[in-house]
DOKEZA-68515 format. One line per 4 residues: number of its first residue (from 1); their letters; for each residue x, y, z of C-alpha. Coordinates in Angstrom, 1 decimal. Example, Ala and Ser with C-alpha at 12.3 -4.5 7.8 and 13.67 -1.06 7.14 Angstrom:
<sites>
1 = AS = 12.3/-4.5/7.8  13.7/-1.1/7.1
</sites>
This chain:
<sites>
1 = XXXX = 101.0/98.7/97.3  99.8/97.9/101.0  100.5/94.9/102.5  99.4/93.0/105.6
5 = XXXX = 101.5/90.4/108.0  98.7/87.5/107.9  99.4/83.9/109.1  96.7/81.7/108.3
9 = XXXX = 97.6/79.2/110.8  98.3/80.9/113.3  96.8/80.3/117.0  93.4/82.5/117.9
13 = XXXX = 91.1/82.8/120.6  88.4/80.1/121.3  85.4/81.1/119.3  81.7/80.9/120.3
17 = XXXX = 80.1/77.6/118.2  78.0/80.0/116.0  80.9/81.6/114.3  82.0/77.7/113.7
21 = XXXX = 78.9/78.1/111.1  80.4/80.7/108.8  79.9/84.1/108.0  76.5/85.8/106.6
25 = XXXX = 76.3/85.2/103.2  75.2/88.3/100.9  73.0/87.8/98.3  72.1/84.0/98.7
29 = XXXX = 68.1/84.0/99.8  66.3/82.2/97.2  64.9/85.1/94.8  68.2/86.8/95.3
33 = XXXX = 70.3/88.2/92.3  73.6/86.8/91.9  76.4/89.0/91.8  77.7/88.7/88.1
37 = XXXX = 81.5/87.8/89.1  80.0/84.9/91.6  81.1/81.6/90.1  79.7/78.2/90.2
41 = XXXX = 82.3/75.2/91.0  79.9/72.6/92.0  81.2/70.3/89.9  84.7/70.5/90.2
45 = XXXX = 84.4/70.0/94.4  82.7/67.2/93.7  85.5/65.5/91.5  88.2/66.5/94.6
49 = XXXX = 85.9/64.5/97.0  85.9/61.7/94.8  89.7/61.6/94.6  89.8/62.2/98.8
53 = XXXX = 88.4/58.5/98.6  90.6/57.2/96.3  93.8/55.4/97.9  96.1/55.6/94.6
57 = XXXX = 95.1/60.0/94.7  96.3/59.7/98.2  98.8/57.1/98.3  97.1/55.2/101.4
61 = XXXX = 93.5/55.1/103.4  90.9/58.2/102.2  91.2/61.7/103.4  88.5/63.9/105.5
65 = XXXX = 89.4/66.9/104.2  92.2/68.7/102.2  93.4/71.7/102.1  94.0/74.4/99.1
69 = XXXX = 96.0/77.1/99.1  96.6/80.0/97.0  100.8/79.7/96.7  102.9/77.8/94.6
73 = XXXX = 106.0/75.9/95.2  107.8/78.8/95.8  105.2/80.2/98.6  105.1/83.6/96.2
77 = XXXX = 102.6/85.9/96.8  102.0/86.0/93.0  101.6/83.0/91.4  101.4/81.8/87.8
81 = XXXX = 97.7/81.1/85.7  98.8/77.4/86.5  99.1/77.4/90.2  96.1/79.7/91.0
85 = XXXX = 94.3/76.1/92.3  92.4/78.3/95.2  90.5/80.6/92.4  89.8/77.1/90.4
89 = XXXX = 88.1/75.3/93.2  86.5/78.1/94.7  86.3/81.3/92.0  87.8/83.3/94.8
93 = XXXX = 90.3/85.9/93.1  91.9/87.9/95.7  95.9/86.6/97.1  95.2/85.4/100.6
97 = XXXX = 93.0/82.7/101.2  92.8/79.1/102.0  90.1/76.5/101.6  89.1/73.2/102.8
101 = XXXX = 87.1/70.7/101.3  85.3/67.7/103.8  82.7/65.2/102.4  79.7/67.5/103.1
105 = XXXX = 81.4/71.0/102.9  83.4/73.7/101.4  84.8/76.4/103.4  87.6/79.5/102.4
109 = XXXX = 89.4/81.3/104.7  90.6/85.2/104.4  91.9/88.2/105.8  89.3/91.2/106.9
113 = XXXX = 90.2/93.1/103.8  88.9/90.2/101.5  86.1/88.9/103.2  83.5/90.8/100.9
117 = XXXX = 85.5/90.0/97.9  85.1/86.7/98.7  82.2/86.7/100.0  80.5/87.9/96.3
121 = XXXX = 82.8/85.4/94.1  82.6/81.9/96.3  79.4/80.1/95.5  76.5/80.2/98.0
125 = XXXX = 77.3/76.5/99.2  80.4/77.7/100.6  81.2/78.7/104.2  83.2/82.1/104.6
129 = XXXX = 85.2/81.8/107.2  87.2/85.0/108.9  90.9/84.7/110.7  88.8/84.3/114.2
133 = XXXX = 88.2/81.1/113.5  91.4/79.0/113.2  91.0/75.9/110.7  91.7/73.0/113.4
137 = XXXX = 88.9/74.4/115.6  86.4/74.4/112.4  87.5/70.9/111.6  87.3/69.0/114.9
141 = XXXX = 83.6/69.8/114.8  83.5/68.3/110.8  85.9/65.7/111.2  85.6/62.8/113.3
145 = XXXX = 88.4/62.5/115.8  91.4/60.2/114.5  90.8/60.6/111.2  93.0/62.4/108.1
149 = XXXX = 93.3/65.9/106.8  95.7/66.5/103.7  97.4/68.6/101.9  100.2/69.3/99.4
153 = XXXX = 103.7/69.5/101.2  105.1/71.1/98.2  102.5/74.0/98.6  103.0/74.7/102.4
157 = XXXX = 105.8/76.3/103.8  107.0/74.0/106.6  106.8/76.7/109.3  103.0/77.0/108.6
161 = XXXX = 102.8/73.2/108.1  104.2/72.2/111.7  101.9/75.1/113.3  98.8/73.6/111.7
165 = XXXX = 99.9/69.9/112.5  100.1/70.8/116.0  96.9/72.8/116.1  95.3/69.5/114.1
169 = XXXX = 97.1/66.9/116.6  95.4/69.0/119.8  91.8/68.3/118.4  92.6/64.6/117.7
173 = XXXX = 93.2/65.1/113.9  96.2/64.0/111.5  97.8/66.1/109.0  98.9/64.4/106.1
177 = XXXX = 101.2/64.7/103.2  99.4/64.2/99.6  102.2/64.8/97.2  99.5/64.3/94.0
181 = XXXX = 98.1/67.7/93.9  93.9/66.7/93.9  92.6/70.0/92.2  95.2/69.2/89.5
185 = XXXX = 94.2/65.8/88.5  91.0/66.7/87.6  91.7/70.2/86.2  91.5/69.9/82.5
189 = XXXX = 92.7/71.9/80.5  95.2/73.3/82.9  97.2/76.4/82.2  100.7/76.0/80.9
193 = XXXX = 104.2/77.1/82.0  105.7/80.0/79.9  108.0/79.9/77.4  109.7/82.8/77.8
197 = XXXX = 113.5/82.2/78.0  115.6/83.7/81.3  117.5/86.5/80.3  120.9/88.3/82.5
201 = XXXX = 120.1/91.5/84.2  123.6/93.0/83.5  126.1/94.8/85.4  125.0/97.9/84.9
205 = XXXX = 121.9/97.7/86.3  123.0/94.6/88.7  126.1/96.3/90.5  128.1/93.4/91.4
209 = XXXX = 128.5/89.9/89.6  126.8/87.2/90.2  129.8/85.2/91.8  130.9/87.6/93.8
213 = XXXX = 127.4/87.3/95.7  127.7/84.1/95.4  131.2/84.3/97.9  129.0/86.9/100.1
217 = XXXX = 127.1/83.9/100.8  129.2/81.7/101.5  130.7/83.4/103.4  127.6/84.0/105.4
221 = XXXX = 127.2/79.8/105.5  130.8/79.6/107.0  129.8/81.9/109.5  126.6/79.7/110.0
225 = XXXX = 128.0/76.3/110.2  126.2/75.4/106.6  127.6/72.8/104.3  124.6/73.4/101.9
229 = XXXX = 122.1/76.5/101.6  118.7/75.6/100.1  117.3/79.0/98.0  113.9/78.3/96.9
233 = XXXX = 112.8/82.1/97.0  112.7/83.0/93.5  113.7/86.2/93.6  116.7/85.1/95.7
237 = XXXX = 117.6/83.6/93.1  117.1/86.5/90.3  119.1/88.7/92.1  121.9/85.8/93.5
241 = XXXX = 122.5/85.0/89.9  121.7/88.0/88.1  119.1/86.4/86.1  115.4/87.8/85.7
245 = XXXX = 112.6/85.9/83.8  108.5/86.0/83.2  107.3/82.8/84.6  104.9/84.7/87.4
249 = XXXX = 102.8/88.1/86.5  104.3/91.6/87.8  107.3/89.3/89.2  110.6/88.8/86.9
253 = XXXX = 111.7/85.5/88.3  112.6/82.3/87.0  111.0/79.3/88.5  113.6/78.1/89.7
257 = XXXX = 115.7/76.4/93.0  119.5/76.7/93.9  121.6/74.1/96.3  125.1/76.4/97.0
261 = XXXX = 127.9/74.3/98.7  130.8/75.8/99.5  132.6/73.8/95.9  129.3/73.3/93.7
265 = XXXX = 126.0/75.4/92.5  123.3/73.3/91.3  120.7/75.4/89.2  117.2/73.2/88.9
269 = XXXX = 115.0/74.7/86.7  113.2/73.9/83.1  116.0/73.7/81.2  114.4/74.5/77.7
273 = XXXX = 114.3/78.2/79.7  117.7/78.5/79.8  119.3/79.7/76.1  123.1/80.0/75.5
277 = XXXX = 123.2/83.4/76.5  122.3/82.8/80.1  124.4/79.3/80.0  127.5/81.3/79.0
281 = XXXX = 126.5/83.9/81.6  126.7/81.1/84.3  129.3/79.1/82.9  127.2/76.3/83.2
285 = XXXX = 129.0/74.1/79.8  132.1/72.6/80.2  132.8/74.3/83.6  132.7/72.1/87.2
289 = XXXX = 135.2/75.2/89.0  133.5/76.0/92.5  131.8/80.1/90.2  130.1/77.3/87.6
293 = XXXX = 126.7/76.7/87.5  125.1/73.1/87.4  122.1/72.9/85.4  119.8/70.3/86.2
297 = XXXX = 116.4/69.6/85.4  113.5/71.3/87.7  111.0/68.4/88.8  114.7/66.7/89.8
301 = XXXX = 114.9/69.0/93.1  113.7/66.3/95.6  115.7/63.6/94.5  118.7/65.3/94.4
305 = XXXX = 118.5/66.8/97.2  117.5/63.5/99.3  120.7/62.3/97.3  123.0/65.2/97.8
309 = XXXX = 121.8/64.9/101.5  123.9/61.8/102.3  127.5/63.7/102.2  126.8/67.0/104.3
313 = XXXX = 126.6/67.9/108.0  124.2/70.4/107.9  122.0/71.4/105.2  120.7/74.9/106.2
317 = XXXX = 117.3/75.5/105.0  115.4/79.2/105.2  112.6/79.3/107.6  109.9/81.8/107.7
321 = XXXX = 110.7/85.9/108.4  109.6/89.2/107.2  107.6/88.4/103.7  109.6/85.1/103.2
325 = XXXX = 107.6/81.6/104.0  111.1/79.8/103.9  110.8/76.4/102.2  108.1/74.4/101.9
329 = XXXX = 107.3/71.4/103.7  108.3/68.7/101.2  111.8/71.0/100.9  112.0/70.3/105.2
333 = XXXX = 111.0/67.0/105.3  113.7/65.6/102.6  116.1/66.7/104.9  116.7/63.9/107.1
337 = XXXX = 116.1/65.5/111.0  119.5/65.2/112.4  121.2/67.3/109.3  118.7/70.4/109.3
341 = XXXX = 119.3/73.8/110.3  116.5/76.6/110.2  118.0/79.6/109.7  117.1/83.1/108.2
345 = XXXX = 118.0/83.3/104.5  121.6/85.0/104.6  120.4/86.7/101.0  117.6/87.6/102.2
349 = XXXX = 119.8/91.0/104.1  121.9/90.7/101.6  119.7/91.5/98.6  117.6/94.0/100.6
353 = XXXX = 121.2/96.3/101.4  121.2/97.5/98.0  124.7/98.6/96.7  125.7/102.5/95.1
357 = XXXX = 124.8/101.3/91.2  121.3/99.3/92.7  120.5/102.8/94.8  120.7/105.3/91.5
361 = XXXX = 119.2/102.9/89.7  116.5/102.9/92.3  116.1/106.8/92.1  116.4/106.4/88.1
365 = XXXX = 113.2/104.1/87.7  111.4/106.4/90.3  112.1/109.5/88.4  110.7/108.0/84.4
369 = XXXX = 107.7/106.8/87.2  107.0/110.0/88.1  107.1/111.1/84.2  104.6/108.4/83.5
373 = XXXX = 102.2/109.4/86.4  102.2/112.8/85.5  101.7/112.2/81.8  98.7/109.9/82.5
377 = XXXX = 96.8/112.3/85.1  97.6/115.7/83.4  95.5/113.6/80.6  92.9/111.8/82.9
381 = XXXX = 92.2/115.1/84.7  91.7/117.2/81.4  89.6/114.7/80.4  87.5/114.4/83.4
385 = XXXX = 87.0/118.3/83.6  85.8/118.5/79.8  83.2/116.0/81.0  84.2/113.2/79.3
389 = XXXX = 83.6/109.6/80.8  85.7/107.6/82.0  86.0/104.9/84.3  88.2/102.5/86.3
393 = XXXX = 89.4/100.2/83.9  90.0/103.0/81.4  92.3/105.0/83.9  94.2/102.2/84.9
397 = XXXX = 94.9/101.4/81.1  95.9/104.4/80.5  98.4/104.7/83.7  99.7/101.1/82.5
401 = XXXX = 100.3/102.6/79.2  102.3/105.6/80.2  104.7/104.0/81.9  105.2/101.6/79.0
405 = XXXX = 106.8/104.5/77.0  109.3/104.9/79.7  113.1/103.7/78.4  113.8/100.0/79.7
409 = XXXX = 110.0/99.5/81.0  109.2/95.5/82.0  105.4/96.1/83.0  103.9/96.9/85.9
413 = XXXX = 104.8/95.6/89.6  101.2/94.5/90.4  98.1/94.8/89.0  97.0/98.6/88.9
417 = XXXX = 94.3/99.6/91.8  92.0/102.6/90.7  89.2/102.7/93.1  86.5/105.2/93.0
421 = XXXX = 84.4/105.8/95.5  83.1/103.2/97.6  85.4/101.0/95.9  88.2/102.7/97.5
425 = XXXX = 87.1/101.5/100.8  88.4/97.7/99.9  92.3/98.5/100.1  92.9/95.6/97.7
429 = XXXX = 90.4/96.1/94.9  91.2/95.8/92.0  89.0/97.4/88.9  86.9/94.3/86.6
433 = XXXX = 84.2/94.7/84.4  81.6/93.1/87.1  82.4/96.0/89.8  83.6/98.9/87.2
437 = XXXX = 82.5/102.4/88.2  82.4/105.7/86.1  84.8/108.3/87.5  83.4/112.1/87.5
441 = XXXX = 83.7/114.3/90.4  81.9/113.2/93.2  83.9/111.7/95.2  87.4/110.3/96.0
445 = XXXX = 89.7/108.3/93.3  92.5/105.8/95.2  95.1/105.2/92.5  98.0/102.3/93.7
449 = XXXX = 100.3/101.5/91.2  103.5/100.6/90.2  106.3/99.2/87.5  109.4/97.5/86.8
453 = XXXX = 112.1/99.3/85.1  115.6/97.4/84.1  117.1/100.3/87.2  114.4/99.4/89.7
457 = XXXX = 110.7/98.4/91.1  108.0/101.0/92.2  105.0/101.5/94.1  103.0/104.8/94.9
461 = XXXX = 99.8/105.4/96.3  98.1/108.8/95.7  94.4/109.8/96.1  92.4/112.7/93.7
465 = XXXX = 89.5/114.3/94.1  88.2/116.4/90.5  85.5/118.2/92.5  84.8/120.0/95.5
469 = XXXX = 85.6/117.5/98.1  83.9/117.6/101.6  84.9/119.2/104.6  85.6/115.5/106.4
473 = XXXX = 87.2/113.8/103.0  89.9/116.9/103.7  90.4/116.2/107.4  90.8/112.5/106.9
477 = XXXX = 92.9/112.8/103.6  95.5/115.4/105.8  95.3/113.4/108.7  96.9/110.5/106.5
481 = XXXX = 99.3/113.0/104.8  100.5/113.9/108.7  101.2/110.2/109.5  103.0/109.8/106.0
485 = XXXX = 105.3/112.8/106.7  105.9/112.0/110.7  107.5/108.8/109.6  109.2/109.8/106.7
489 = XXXX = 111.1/112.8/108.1  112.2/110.7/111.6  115.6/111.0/112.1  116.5/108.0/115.2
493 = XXXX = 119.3/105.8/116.8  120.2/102.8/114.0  118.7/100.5/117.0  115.0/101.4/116.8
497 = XXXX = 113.4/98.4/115.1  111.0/98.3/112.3  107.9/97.9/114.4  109.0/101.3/117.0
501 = XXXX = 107.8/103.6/114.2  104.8/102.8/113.1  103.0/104.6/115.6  104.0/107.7/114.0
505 = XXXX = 102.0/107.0/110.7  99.0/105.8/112.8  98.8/108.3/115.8  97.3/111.5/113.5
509 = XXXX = 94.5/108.7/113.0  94.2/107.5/116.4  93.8/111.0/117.7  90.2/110.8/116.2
513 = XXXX = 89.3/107.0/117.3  90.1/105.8/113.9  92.6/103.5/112.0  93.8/101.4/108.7
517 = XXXX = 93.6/97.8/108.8  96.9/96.9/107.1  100.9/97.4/107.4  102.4/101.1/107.3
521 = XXXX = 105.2/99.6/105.0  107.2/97.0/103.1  110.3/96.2/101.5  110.6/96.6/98.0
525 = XXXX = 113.4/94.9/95.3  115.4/96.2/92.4  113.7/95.1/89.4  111.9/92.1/91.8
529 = XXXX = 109.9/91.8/93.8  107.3/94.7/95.0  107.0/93.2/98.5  110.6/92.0/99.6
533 = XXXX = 111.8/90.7/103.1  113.3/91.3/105.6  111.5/95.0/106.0  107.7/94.9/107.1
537 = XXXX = 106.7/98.1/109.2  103.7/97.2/111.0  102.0/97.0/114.5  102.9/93.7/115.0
541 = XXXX = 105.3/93.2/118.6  107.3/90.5/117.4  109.0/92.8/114.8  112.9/93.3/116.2
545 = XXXX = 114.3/93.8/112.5  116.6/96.6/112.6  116.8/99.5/109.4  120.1/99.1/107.8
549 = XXXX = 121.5/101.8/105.2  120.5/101.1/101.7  116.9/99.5/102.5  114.0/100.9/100.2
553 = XXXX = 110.4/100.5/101.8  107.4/102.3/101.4  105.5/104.7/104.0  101.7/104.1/103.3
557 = XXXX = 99.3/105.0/105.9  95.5/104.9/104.6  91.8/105.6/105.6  89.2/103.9/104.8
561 = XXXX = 85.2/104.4/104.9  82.9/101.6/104.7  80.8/102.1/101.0  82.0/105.8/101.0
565 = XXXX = 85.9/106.2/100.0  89.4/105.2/100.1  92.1/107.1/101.0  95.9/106.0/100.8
569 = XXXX = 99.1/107.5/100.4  102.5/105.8/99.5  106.0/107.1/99.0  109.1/104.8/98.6
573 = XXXX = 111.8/105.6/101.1  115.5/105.0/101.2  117.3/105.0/104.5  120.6/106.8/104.4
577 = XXXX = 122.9/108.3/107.5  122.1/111.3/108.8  125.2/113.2/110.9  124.5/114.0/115.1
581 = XXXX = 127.9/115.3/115.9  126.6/115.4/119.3  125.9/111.8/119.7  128.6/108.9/119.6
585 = XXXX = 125.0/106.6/118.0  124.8/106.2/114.2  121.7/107.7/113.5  119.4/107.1/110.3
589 = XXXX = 116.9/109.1/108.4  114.6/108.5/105.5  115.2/109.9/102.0  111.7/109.9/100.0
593 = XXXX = 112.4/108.5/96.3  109.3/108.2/94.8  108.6/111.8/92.9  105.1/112.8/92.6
597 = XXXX = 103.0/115.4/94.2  100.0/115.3/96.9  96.6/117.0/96.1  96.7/120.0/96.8
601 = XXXX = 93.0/120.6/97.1  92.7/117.9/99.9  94.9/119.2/102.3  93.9/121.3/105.0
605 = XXXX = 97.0/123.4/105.7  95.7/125.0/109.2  96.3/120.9/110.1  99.7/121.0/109.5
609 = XXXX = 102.3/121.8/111.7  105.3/123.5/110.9  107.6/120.9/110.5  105.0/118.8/108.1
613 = XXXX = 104.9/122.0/106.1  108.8/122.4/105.8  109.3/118.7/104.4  106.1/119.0/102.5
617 = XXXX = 107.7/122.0/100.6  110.9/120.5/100.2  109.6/118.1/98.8  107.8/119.6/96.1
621 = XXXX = 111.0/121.8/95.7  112.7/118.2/94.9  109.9/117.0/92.4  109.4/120.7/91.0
625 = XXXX = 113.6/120.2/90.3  114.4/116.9/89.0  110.8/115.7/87.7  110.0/119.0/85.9
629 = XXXX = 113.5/118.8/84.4  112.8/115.3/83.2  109.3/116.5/81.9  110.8/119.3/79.7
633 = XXXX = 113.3/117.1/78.6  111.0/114.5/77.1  108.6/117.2/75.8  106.0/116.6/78.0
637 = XXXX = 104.9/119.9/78.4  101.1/119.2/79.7  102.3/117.1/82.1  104.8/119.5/83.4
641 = XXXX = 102.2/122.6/84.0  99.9/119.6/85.3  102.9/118.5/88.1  103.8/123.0/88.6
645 = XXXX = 99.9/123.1/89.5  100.4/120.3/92.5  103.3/121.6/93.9  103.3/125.3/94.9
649 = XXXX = 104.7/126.3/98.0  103.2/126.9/101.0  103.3/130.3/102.7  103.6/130.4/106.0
653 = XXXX = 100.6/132.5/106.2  98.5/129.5/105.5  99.0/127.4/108.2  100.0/129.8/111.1
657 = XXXX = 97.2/129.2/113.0  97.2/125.5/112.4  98.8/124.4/115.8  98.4/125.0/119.3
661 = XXXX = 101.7/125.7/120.0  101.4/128.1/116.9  98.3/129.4/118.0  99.7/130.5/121.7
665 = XXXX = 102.6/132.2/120.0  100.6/134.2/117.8  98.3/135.5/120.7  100.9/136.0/122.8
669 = XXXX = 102.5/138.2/120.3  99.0/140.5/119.4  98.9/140.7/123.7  102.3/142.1/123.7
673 = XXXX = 101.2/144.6/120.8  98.1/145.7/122.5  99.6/145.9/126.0  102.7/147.7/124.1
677 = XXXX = 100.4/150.1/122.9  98.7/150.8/125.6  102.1/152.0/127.6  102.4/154.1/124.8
681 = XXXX = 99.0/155.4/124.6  99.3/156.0/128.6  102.7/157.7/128.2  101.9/159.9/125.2
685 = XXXX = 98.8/161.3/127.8  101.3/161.3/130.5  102.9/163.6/128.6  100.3/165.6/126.7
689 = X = 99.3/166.6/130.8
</sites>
């Protein structure tokens, strides 16, 4: 699944006043149509601005404005049916947003890749508002100077918080703490928490015990100066404890916080989700030994920790890196000033190293993936080439499906993108029954997907085509497949950080004045998280994370045409050693996990260079070996003849005149046969006479 590095906060450029006014507004003339997934939350804004004015909703003198956001106490990037407050207030569906509400307006801010997402759900009243125009700017022309803009501490992390603040406090505005939540006072009838108990991921799949990481990390605090550790990353805490639970979609996490001292663990969470199994697991009754778990109750994590706060040193708190917020801004503040320490989340390395049993099982759920994918497109394909109709939804179903038959299956990792079309030029859509299309063979089907399996998480991007696709769908489609191979078959000095290669996925683009709009990678968990810290490969300079043996992350360059097509392809890599006897530098390489083949039919071999070729063929050598194995074990014979068809070798023959360098080679070698046969031709008549 692509992902993007997006502050929302952070510092722009100046803008000119008329982008201050918003961005055009499609479809909201008077006589317009609607579109049929725009939603109307008039009334509901108007409720929040009565509770702006209301002292006891804000604990002191009225508000300005306040701000919304679309994470949870946890900053996740998926959040539960209870938390999604931003889609309540403002029928905006997509993950990455903010919005503020003044007296007199409503405005939501998003990335690029949302904006016409957005810009079709939000009501016409709103103001949509792009990352060029930071939020302080657009409020010191709405807000009179001096006065108050709020939000909820608990729903900020605190390194976004103080970078707002300050941006607030330079235009003569104050940024204030609301700890009631205003959307959910009003928001009746709200969605509930799960039920669902938490449930031990066991050794088998886990690797190590639970305790043991739990001395890994304190081991890290020593080494830090920490008398406490704050964990409020959920799946921090799955994999810390060896617990997983379903208390947010596509994410097996328990909701959850953990204070670790170097003599106590104090688990706060909703106790009713916590049965006897788990309890025994953590040795939380009638234990108080240093590897015992205290259970306490969740909504108790504040107090506590203000409490527990009184007898440490230094209480070291996570701050924001790669794809982890850190704790929120309530978390921060509780802390009394001269006892914090910001620090990167020692798990946060720890978890993404994963261990011998965590690797296989990596490569195990990868391989019943690749089953499933081929089970559901040998079908989907058959089905499309008989003429029958299907569409978007349907395929996705159908995917979803597959890999549900798989042994030890948890869902998918995300929801499932099929995008056909010109709906494959929005990198994040995702198929509803407002923007469905019909698939057939016209044009270009995006498919990004992914599952949890008890072994491990995946993710793969692939792109079809059932017809005849077009001379520039095949150039743009293999110049993707270039950048995706560069960077997956680099072999470089352990030193290089993650932001060094992403130039090699990108430059096959470049060379034709075009681009993708989005990271080249991310880190993904072990039955967690699809999108884990501390590995983000993407163009961004600040980037001096270093690879380390063990890390999974996916390779996913893309292409996309405005209201034409999609194009994106994603493998899984794992980054092992690689031997250079002839260097005294560790070296690393990339081993590709994720099993399923490219389309054939959109690949335009004379493109490819050599090398591209060889790890292209190796590749399907690899899939042809261990998936088609897999395939005749399970029966799943259509599938298997589907996967042989995708994955023939190439000849050399069929991309020998595909280079320049291969080009010169081959005309030097037809000059040397023409001048060698003219010396013979001259020395035969020499000799004739």
């Amino acid at each position: 699944m692509f992902i993007v590095f997006f502050l929302l906060f952070e510092s722009f450029l100046v803008t000119d006043s008329s982008k201050v006014l918003g961005l055009a507004r499609k479809r909201c003339d008077i006589g317009d149509d609607p579109p049929p997934n725009r939603s109307n939350t008039t009334e509901r804004v108007l409720q929040l601005r009565a509770e702006m004015r209301r002292s006891h909703s804000v604990q002191g003198s009225p508000i300005d404005a306040y701000l919304i956001t679309a994470t949870d106490a946890h900053q996740n990037e998926f959040v539960a049916d209870k938390d999604r407050r931003l889609e309540y207030i403002s029928g905006f569906t997509g993950a990455i947003g903010s919005a503020v509400i003044t007296m007199d307006k409503a405005a939501i801010w998003t990335i690029d890749l949302y904006l016409s997402q957005a810009n079709e759900e939000i009501p016409c009243d709103w103001l949509l508002m792009n990352q060029s125009v930071p939020v302080a700017e657009w409020l010191a022309d709405e807000v009179q100077a001096g006065h108050r803009v709020g939000a909820d501490p608990k729903l900020i992390s605190n390194s976004q918080w103080e970078i707002l603040a300050k941006q607030l406090y330079d235009v003569s505005l104050y940024f204030i703490a609301v700890k009631n939540n205003l959307v959910d006072i009003n928001w009746s009838p709200k969605p509930n928490h799960t039920h669902h108990e938490a449930t031990i991921h066991p050794i088998e799949y886990a690797g190590v015990h639970w305790y043991q990481k739990v001395t890994m990390v304190r081991d890290a605090m020593k080494i830090e100066g920490c008398d406490s550790l704050v964990v409020t990353a959920l799946d921090e805490i799955a994999w810390l404890l060896n617990i997983r639970a379903k208390d947010i979609p596509y994410y097996p996490v328990l909701s959850s916080y953990i204070i670790l001292t170097k003599d106590q663990i104090y688990l706060f969470a909703h106790t009713r989700k916590i049965g006897t199994v788990v309890k025994d697991h953590l040795r939380i009754e009638g234990c108080f030994a240093s590897n015992c778990v205290r259970l306490r109750p969740y909504e108790l994590i504040l107090d506590d920790l203000a409490t527990m706060t009184q007898k440490w040193k230094t209480a070291c708190l996570p701050g924001e890196h790669l794809l982890t917020p850190g704790v929120s801004r309530a978390i921060f503040f509780t802390v009394p000033p001269d006892k914090r320490k910001t620090l990167v989340s020692p798990i946060a390395r720890l978890k993404a190293e994963k261990n011998e049993i965590e690797r296989k099982g990596m490569h195990t759920a990868h391989l019943k993936d690749a089953v499933a994918f081929c089970e559901a497109m040998s079908y989907i394909e058959k089905m499309i080439n008989k003429g029958e109709e299907l569409d978007e939804i349907e395929i996705a179903d159908l995917l979803d499906e597959s890999r549900r038959a798989q042994l030890n299956n948890e869902g998918i990792s995300f929801k499932t993108i099929v995008a056909f079309g010109k709906n494959g030029a929005f990198p994040h859509y995702e198929p509803k029954n407002t923007t469905v299309l019909m698939v057939d063979k016209t044009n270009l089907l995006l498919i990004d997907s992914g599952a949890q399996y008890l072994e491990g998480t995946t993710d793969v991007s692939r792109t079809f085509h059932f017809g005849h696709p077009t001379a520039e769908q095949k150039e743009m489609y293999t110049r993707v497949l270039m950048g995706h191979i560069n960077l997956a078959s680099l072999i470089f000095p352990t030193s290089v950080t993650l932001s060094e290669i992403d130039i090699l996925a990108r430059a096959p683009l470049w060379s034709v004045g075009q681009d993708y709009n989005h990271g080249t990678g991310h880190g993904i968990g072990t039955f967690l998280s699809v999108h884990e810290g501390p590995i983000l490969v993407s163009r961004h300079p600040t980037l001096q994370e270093v690879y380390r043996e063990g890390y999974f992350f996916s390779d996913e360059p893309g292409y996309y045409k405005e209201d034409h097509y999609g194009i994106r392809l994603e493998n899984i890599l794992e980054v092992i050693s690689v031997n250079k006897t002839d260097t005294v530098e560790k070296y690393f390489t990339f081993k590709p996990v994720t099993l399923i083949p490219f389309e054939p039919k959109l690949i335009n071999l004379k493109m490819l260079s050599p090398g591209q070729v060889k790890w292209l063929n190796d590749y399907y050598i690899k899939i042809s070996n261990e998936v088609g194995t897999e395939l005749k074990r399970q029966g799943r014979m259509e599938a298997f003849h589907w996967m042989i068809s995708k994955v023939k070798m190439i000849p050399e023959r069929a991309y020998a005149y595909g280079s320049a360098s291969t080009i010169h080679n081959k005309l030097l070698s037809i000059f040397l046969i023409l001048f060698a046969s003219l010396l013979l031709l001259l020395q035969c008549t020499f000799l004739s006479d």
